[in-house]
C-alpha positions in Angstrom: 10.8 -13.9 1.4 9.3 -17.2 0.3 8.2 -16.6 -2.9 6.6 -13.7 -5.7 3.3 -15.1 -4.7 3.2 -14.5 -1.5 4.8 -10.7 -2.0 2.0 -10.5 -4.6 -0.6 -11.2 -2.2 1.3 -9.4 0.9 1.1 -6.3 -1.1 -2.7 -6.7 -2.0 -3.7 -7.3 1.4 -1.7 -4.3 3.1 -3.0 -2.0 0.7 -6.6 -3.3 0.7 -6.5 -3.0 3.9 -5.5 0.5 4.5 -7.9 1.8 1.6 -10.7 -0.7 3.8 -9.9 1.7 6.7 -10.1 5.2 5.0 -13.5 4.1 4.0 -14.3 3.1 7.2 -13.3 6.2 8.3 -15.4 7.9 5.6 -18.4 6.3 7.2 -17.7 7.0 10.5 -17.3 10.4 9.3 -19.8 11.4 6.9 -20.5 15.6 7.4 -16.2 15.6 6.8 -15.1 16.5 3.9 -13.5 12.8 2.1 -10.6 15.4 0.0 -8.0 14.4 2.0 -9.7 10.5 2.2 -9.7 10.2 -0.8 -6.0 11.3 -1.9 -4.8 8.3 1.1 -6.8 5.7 -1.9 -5.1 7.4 -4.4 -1.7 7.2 -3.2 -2.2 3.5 -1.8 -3.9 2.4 -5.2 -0.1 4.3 -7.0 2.1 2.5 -4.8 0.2 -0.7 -5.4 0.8 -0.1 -8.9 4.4 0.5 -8.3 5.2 -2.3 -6.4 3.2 -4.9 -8.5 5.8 -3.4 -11.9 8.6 -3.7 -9.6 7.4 -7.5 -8.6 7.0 -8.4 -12.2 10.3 -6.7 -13.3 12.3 -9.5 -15.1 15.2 -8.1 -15.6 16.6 -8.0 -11.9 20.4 -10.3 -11.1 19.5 -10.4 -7.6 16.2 -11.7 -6.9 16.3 -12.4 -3.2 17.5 -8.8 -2.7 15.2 -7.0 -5.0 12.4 -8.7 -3.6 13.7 -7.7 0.1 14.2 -4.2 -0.9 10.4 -4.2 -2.1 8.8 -5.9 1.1 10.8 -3.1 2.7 9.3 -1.2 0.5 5.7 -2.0 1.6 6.1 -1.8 5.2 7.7 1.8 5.1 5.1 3.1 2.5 2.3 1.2 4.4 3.5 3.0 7.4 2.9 6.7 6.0 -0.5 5.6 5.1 -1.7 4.4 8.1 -0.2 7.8 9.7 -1.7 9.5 7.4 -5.2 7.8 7.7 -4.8 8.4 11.6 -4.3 12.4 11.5 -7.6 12.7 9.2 -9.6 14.9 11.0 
């Protein structure tokens, strides 16, 4: 992990992404109902939220490990939601 900055912007990028692609999806897919669409935003838009605090928590000994576990974080959370975005029906 280089630095906070780039996990910063590694986090808003994966999760803009994935939210990018449930509204593609929405397009593509417009006499579906969005319900289930639209709870994928919600959760990426919580676990955005999450892993920012946990970013700009100051109170962590072991920086280089904390920010490891989060990037970790990410990918496996990032992971469900694309899953998730791909059994939409």
């Amino acid at each position: 992990m280089a630095n906070k900055r780039d996990l910063k912007k590694d986090i808003n990028y994966v999760l803009g992404d994935i939210i990018e692609a449930v509204y593609v999806w929405e397009l593509t897919n417009t006499e579906k109902p969005t319900k289930d669409s639209e709870a994928i935003i919600d959760e990426a838009i919580s676990t955005f939220d999450e892993l920012i605090a946990r970013v700009n928590d100051r109170s962590v000994e072991n920086k280089k490990a904390h920010f490891k576990a989060i990037n970790n974080d990410l990918e496996s959370k990032g992971k469900n939601l694309i899953e998730k975005i791909n059994k939409l029906k």
